[in-house]
N, CA, C and O atoms as a Tripos MOL2 file, in Angstrom:
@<TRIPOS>MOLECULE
protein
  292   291    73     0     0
PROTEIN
NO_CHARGES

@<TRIPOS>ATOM
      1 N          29.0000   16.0250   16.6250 N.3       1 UNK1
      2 CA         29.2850   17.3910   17.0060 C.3       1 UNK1
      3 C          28.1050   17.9580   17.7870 C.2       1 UNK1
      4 O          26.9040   17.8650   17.5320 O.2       1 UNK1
      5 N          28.7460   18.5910   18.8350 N.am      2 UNK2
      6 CA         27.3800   19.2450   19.7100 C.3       2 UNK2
      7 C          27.0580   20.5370   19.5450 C.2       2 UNK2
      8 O          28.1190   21.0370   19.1700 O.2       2 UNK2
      9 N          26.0110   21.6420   19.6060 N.am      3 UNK3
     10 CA         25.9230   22.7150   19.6180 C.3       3 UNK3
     11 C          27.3110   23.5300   19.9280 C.2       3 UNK3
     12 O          27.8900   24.3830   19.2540 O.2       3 UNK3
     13 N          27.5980   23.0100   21.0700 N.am      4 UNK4
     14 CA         28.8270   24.2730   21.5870 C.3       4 UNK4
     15 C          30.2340   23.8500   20.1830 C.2       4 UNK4
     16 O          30.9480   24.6190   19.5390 O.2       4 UNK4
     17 N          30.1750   22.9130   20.1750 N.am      5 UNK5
     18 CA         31.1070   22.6990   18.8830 C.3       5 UNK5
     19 C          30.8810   23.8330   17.3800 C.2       5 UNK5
     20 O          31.7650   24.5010   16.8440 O.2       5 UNK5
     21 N          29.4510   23.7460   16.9990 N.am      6 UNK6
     22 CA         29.1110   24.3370   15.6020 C.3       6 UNK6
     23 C          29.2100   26.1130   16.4010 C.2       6 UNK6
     24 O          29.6780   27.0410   15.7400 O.2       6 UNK6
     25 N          28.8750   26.2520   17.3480 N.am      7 UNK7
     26 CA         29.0600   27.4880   17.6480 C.3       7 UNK7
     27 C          30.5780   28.3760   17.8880 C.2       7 UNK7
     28 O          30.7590   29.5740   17.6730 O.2       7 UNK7
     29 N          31.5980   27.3380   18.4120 N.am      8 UNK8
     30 CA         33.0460   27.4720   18.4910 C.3       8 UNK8
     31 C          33.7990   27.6340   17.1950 C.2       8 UNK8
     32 O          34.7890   28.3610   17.1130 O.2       8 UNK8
     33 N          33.1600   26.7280   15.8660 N.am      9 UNK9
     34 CA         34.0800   26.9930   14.9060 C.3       9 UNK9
     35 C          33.4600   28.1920   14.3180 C.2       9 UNK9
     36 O          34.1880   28.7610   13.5060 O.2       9 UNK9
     37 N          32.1220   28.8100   14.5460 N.am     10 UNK10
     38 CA         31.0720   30.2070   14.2060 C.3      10 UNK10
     39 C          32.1280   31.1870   14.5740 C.2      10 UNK10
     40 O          32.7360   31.8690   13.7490 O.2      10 UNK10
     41 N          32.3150   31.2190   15.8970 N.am     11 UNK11
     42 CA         33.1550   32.0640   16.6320 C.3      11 UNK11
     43 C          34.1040   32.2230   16.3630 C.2      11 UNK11
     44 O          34.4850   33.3710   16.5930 O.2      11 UNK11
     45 N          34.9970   31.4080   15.8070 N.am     12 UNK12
     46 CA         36.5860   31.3310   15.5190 C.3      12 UNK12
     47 C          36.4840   31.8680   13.9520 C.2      12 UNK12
     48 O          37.1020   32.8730   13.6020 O.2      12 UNK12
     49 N          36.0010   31.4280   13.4260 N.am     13 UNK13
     50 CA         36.2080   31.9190   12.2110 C.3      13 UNK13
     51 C          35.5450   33.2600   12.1660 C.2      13 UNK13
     52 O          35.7390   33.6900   11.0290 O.2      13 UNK13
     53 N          34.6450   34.3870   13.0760 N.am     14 UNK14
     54 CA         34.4130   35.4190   13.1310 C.3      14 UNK14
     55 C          35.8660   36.1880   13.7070 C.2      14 UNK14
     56 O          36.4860   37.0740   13.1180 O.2      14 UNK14
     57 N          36.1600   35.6450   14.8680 N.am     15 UNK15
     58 CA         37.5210   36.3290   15.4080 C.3      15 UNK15
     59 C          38.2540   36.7580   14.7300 C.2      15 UNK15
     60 O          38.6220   37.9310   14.6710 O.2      15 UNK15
     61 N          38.6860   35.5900   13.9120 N.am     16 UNK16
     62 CA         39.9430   35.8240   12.3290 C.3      16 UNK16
     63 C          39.1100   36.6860   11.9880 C.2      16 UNK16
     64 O          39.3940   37.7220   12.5900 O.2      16 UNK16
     65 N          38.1090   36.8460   11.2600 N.am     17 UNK17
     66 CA         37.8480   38.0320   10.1560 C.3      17 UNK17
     67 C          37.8190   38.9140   10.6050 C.2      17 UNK17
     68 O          37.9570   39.8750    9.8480 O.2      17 UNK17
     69 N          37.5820   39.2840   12.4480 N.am     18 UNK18
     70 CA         37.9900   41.1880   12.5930 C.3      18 UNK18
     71 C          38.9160   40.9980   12.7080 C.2      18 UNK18
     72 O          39.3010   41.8300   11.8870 O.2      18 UNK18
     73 N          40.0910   40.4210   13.1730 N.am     19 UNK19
     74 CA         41.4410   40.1710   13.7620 C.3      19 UNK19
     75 C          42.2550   40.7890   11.9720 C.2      19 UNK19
     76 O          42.8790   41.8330   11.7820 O.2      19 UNK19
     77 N          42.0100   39.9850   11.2260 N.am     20 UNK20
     78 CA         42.0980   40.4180    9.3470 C.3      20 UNK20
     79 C          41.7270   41.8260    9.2880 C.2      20 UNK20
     80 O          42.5940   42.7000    9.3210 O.2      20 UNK20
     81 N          40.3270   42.1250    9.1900 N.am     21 UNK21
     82 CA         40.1620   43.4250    9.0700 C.3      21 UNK21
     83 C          40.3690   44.5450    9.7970 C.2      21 UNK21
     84 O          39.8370   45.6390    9.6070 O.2      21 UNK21
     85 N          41.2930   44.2020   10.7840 N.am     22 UNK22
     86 CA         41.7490   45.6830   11.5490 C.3      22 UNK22
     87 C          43.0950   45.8000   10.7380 C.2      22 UNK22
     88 O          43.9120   45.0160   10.2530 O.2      22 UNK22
     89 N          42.8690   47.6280   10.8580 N.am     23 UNK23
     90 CA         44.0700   47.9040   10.6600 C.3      23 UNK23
     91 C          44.9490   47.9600   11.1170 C.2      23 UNK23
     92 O          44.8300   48.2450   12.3090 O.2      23 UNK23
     93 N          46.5390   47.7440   10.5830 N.am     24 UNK24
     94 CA         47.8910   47.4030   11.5320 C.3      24 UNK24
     95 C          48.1240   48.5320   12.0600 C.2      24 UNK24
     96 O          47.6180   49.4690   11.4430 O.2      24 UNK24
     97 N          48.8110   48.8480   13.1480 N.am     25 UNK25
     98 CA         48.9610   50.1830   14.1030 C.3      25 UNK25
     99 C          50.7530   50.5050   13.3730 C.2      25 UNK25
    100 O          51.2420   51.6310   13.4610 O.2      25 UNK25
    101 N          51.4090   49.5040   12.7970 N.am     26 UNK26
    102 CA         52.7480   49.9410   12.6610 C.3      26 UNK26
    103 C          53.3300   49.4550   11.7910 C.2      26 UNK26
    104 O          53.3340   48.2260   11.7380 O.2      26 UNK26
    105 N          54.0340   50.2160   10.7880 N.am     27 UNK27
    106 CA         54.7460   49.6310    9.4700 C.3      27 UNK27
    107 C          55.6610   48.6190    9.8790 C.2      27 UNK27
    108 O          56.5500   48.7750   10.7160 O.2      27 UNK27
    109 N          55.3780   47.4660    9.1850 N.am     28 UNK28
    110 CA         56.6350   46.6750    9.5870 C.3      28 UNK28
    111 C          58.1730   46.1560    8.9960 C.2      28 UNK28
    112 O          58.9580   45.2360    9.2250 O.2      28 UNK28
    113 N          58.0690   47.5300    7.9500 N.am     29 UNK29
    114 CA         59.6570   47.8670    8.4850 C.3      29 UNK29
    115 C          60.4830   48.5810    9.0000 C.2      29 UNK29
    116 O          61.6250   48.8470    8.6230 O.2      29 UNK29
    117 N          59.8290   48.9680   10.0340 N.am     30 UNK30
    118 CA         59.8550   50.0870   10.9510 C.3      30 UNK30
    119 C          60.1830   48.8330   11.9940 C.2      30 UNK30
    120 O          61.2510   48.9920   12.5850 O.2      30 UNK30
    121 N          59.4410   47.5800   12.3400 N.am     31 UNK31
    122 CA         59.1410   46.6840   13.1540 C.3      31 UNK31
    123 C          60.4500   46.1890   13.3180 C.2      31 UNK31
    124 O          60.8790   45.8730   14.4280 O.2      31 UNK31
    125 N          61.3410   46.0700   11.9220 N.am     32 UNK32
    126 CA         62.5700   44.8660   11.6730 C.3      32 UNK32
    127 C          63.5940   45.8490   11.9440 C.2      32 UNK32
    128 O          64.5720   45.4710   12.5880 O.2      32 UNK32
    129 N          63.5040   47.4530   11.4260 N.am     33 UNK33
    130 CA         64.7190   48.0700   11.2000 C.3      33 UNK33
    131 C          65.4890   48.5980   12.4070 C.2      33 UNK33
    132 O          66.6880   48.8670   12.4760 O.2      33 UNK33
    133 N          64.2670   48.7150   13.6160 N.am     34 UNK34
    134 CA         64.8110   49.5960   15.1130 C.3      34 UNK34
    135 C          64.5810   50.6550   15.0550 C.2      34 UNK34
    136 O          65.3040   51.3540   15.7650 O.2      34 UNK34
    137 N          63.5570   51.3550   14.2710 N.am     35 UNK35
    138 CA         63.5550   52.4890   14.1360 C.3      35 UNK35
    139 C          62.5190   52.3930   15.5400 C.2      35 UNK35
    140 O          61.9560   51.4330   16.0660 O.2      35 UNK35
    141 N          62.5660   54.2530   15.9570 N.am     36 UNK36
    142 CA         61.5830   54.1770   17.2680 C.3      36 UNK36
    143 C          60.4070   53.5790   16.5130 C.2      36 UNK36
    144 O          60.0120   53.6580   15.3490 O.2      36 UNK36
    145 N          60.0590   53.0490   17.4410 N.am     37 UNK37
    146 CA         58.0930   52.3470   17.2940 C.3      37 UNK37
    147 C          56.8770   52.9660   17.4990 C.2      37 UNK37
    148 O          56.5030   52.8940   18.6700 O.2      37 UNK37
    149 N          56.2860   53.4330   16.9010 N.am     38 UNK38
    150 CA         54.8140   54.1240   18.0450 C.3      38 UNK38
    151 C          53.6370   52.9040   18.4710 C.2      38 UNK38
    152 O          52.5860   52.9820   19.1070 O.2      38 UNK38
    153 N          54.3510   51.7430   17.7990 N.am     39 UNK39
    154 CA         53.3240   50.6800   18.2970 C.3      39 UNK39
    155 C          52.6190   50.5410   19.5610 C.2      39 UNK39
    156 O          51.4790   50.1120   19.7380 O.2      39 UNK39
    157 N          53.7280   51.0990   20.6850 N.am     40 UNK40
    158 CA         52.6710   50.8090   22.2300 C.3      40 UNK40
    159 C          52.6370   52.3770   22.7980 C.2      40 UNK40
    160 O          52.8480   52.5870   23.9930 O.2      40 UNK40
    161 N          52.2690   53.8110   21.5700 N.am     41 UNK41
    162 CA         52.1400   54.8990   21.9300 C.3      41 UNK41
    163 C          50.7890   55.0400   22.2630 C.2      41 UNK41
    164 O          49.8700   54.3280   21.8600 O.2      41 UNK41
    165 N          50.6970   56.2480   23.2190 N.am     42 UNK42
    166 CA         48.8940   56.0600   23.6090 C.3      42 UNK42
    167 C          47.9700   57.0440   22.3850 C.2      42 UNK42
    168 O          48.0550   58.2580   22.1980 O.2      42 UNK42
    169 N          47.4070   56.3950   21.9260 N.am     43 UNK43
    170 CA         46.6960   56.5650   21.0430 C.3      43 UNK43
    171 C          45.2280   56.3180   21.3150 C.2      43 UNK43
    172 O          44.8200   55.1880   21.5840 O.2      43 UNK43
    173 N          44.3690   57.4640   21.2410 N.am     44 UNK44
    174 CA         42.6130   56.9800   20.9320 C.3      44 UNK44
    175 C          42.6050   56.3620   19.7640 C.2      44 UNK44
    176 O          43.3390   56.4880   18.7840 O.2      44 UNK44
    177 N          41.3430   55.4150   20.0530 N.am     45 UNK45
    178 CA         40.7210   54.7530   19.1020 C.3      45 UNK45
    179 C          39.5860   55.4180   19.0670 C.2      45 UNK45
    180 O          38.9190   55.7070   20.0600 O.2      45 UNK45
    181 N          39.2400   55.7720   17.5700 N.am     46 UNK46
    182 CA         37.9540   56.5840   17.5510 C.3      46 UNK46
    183 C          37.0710   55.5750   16.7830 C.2      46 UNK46
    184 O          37.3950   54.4050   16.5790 O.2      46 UNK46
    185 N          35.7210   56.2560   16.3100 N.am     47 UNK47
    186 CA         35.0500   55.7690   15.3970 C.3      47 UNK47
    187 C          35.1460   54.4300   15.1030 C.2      47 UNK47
    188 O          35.1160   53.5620   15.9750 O.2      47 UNK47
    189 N          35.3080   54.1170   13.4200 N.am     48 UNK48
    190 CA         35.4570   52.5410   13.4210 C.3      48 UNK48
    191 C          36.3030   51.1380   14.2270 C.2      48 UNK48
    192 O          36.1340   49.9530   14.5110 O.2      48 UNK48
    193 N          37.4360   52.4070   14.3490 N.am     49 UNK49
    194 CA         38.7080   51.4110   14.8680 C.3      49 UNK49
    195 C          37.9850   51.1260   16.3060 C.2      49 UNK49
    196 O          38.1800   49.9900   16.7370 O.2      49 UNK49
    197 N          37.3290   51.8270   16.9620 N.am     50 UNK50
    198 CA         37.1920   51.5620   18.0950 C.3      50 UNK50
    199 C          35.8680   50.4340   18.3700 C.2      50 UNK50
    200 O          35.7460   49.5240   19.1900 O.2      50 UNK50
    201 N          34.9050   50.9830   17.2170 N.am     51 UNK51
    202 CA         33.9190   49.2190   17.1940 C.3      51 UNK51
    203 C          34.6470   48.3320   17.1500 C.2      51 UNK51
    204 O          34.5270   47.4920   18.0420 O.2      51 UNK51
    205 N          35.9890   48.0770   15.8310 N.am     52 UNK52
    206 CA         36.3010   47.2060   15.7020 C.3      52 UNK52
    207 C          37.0760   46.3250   17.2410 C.2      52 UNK52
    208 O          36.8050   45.2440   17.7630 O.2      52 UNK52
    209 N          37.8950   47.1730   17.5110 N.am     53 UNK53
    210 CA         38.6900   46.7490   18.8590 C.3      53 UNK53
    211 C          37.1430   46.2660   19.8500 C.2      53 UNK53
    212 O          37.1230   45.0940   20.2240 O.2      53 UNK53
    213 N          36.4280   46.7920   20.0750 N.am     54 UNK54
    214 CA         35.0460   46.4690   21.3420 C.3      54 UNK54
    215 C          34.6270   44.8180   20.4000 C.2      54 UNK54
    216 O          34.7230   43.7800   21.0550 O.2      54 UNK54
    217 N          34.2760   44.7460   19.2020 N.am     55 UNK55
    218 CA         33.9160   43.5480   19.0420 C.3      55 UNK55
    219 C          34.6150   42.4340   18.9590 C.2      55 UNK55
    220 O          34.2330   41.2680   19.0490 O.2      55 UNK55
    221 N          36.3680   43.1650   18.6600 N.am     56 UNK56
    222 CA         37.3130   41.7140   18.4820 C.3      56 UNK56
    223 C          37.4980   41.5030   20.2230 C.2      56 UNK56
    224 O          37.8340   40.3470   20.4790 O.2      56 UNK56
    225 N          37.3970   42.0840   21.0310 N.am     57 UNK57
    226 CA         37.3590   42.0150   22.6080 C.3      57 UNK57
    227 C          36.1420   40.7770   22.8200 C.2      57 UNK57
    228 O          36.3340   39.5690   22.9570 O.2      57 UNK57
    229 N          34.7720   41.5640   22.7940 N.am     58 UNK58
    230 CA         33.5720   40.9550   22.8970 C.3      58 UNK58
    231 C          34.1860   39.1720   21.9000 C.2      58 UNK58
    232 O          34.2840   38.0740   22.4470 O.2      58 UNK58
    233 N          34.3710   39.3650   20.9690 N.am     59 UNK59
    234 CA         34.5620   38.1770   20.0090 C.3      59 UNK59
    235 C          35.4180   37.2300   20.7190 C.2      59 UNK59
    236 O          35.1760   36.0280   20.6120 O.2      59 UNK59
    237 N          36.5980   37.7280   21.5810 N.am     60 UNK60
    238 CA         37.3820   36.6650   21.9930 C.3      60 UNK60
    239 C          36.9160   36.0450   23.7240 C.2      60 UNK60
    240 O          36.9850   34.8760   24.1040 O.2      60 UNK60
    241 N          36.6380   36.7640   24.2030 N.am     61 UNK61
    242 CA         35.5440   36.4880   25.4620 C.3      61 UNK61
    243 C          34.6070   35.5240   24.7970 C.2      61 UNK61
    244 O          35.0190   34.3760   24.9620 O.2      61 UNK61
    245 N          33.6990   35.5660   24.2330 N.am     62 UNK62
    246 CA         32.5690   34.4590   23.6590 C.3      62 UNK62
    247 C          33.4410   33.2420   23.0590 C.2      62 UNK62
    248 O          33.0120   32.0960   23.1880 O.2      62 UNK62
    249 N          34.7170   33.5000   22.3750 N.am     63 UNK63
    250 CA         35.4840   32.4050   21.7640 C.3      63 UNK63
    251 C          36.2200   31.5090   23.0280 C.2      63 UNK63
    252 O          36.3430   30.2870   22.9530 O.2      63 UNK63
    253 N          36.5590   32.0920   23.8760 N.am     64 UNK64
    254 CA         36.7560   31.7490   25.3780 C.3      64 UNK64
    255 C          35.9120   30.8150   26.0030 C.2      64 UNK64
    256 O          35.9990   29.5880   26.0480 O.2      64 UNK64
    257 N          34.9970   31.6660   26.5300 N.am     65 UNK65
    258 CA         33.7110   30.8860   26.7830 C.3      65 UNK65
    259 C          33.2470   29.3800   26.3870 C.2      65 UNK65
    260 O          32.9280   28.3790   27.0290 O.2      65 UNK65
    261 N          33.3490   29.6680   25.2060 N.am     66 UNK66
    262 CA         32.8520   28.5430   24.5000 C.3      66 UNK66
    263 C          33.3920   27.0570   24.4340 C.2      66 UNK66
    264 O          32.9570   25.9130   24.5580 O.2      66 UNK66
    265 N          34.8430   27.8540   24.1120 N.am     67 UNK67
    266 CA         36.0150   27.2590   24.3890 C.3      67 UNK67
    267 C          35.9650   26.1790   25.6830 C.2      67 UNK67
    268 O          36.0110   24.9570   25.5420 O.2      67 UNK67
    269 N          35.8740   26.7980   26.8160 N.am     68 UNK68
    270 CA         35.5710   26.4260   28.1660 C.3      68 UNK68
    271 C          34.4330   25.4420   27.8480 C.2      68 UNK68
    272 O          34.7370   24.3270   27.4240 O.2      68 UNK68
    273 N          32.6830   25.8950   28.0850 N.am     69 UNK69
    274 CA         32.0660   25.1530   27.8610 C.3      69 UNK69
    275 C          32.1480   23.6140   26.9080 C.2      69 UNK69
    276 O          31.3380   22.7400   27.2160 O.2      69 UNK69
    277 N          33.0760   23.3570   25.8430 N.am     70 UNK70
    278 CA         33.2450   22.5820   24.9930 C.3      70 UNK70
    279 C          34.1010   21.3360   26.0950 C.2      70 UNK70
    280 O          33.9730   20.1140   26.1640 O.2      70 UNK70
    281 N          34.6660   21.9600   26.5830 N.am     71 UNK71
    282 CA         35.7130   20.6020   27.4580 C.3      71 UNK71
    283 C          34.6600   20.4270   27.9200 C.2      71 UNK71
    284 O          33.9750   19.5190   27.4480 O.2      71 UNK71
    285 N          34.2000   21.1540   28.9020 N.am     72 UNK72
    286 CA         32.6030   20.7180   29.9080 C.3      72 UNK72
    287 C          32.1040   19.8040   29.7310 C.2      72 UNK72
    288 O          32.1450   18.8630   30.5250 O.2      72 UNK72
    289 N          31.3290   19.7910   28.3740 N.am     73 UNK73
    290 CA         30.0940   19.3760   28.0410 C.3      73 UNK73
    291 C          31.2730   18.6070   26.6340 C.2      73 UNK73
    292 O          30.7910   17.9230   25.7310 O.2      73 UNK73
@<TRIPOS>BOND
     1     1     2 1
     2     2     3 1
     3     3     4 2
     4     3     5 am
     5     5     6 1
     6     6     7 1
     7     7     8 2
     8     7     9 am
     9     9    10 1
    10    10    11 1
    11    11    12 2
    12    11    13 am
    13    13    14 1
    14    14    15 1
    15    15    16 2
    16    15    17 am
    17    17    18 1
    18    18    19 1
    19    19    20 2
    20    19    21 am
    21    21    22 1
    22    22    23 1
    23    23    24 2
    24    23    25 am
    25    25    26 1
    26    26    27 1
    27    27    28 2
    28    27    29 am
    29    29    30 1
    30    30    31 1
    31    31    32 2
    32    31    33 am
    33    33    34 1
    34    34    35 1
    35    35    36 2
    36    35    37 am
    37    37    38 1
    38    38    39 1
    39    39    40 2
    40    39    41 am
    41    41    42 1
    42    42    43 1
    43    43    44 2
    44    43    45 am
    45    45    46 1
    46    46    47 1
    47    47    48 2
    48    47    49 am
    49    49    50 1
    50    50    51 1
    51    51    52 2
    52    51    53 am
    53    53    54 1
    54    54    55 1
    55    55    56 2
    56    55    57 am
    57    57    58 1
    58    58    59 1
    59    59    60 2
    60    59    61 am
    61    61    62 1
    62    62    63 1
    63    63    64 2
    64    63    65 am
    65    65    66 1
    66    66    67 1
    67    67    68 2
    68    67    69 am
    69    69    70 1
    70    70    71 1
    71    71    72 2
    72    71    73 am
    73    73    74 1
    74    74    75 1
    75    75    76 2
    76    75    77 am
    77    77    78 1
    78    78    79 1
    79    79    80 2
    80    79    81 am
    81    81    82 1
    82    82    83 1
    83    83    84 2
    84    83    85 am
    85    85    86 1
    86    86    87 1
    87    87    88 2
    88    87    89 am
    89    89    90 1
    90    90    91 1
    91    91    92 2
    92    91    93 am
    93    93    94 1
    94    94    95 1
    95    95    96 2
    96    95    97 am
    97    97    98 1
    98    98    99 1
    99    99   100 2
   100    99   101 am
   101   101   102 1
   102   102   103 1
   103   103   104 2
   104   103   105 am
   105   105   106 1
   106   106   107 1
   107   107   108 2
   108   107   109 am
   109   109   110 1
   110   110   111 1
   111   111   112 2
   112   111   113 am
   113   113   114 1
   114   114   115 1
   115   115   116 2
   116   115   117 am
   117   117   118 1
   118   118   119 1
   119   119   120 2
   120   119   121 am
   121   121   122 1
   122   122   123 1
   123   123   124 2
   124   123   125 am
   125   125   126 1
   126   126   127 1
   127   127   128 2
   128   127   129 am
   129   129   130 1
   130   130   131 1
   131   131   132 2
   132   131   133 am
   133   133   134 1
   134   134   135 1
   135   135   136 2
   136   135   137 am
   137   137   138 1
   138   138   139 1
   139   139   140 2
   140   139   141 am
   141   141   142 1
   142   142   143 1
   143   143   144 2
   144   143   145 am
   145   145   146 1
   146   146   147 1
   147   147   148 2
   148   147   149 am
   149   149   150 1
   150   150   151 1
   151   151   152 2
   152   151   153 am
   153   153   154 1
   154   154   155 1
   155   155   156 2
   156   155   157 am
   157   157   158 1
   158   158   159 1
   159   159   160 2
   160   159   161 am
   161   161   162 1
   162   162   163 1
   163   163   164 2
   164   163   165 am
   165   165   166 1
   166   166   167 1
   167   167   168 2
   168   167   169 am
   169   169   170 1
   170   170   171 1
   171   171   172 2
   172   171   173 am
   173   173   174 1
   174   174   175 1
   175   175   176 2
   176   175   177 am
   177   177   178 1
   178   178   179 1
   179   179   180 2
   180   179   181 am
   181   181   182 1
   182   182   183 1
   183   183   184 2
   184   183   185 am
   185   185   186 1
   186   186   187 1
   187   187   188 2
   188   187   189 am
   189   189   190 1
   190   190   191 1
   191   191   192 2
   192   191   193 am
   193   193   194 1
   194   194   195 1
   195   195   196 2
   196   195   197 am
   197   197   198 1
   198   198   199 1
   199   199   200 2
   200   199   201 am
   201   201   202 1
   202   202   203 1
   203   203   204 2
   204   203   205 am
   205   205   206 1
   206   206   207 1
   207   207   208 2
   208   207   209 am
   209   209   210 1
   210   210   211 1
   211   211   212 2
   212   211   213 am
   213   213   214 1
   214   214   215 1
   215   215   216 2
   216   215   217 am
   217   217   218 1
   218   218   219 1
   219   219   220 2
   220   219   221 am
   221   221   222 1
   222   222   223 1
   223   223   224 2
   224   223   225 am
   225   225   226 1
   226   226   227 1
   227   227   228 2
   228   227   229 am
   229   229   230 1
   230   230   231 1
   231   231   232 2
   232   231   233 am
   233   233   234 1
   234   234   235 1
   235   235   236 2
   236   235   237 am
   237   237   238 1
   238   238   239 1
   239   239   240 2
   240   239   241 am
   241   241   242 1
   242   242   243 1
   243   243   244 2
   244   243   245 am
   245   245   246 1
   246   246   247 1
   247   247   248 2
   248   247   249 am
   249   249   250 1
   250   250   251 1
   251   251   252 2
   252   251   253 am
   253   253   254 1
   254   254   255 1
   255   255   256 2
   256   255   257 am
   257   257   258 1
   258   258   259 1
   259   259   260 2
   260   259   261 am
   261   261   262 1
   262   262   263 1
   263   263   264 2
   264   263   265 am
   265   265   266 1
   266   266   267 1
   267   267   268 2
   268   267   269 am
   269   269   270 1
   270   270   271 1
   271   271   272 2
   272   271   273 am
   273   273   274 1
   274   274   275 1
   275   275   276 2
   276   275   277 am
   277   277   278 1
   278   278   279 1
   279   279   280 2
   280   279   281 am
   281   281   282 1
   282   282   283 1
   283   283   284 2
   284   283   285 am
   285   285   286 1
   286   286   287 1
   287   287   288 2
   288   287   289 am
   289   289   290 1
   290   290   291 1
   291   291   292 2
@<TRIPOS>SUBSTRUCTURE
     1 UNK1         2 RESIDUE 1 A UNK
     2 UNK2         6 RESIDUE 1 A UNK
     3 UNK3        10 RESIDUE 1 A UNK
     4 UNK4        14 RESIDUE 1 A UNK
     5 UNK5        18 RESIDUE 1 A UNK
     6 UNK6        22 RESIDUE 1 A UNK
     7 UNK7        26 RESIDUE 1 A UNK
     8 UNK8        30 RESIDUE 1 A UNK
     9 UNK9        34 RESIDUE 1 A UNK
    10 UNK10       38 RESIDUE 1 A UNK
    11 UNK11       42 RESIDUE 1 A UNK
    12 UNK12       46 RESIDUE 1 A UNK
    13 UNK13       50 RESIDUE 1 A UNK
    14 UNK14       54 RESIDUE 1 A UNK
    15 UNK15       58 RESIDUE 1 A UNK
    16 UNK16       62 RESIDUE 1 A UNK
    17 UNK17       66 RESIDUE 1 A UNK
    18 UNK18       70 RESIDUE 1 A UNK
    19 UNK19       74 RESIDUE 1 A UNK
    20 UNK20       78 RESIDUE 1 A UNK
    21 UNK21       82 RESIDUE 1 A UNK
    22 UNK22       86 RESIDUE 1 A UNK
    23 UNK23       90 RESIDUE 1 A UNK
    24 UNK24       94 RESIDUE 1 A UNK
    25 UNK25       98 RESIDUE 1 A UNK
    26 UNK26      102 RESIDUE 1 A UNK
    27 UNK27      106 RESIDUE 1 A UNK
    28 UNK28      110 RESIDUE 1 A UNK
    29 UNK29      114 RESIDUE 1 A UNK
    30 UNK30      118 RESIDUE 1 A UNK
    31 UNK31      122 RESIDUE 1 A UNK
    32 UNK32      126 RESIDUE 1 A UNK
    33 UNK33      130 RESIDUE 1 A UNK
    34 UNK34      134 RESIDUE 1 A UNK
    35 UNK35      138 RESIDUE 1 A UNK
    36 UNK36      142 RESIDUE 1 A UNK
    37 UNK37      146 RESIDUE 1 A UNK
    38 UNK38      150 RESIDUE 1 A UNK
    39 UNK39      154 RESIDUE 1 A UNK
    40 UNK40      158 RESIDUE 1 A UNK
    41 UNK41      162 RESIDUE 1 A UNK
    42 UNK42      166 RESIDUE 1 A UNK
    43 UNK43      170 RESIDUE 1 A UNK
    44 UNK44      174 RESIDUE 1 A UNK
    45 UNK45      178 RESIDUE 1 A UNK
    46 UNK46      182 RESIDUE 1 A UNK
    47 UNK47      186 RESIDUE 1 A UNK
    48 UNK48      190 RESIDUE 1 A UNK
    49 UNK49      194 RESIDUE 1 A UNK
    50 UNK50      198 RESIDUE 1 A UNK
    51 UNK51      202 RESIDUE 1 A UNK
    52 UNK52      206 RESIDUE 1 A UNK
    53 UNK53      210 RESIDUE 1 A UNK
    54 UNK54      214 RESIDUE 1 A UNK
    55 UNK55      218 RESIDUE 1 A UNK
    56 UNK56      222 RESIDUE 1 A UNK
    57 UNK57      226 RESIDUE 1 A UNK
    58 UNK58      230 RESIDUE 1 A UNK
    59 UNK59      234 RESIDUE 1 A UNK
    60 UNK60      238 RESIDUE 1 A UNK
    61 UNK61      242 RESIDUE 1 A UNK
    62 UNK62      246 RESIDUE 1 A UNK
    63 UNK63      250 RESIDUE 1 A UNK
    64 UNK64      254 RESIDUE 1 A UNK
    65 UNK65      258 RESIDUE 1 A UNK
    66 UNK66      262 RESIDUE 1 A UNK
    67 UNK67      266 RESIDUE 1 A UNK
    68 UNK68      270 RESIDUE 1 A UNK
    69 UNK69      274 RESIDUE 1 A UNK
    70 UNK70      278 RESIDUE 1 A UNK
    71 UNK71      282 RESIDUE 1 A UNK
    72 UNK72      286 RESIDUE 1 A UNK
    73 UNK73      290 RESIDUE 1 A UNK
């Protein structure tokens, strides 16, 4: 295993844990029943939710990356 390897499964298994710890935007039985959705309503993200969204962003760009580099090398 090479660096970019031990760093890819670092990364991946960080992704999952914000990807886990965000909160869901929409009940999902609201999801199954047809009721209107506010799932793709425009909504701010404030405060936490909004670190969280900037680092699961940042998190999947570097998981990308890496991703890439790994075929590379």
């Amino acid at each position: 295993m090479t660096a970019f390897d031990i760093l890819l499964i670092i990364s991946a298994v960080f992704l999952i844990t914000l990807v886990v710890v965000q909160s869901s935007k929409d009940d999902i039985q609201s999801a199954f029943s047809g009721e209107k959705s506010e799932l793709f309503s425009n909504q701010k993200e404030r405060g936490f939710e909004l670190i969280m969204s900037r680092a699961t962003l940042t998190a999947s760009i570097v998981f990308v990356v890496l991703a890439l580099l790994t075929m590379i090398f």
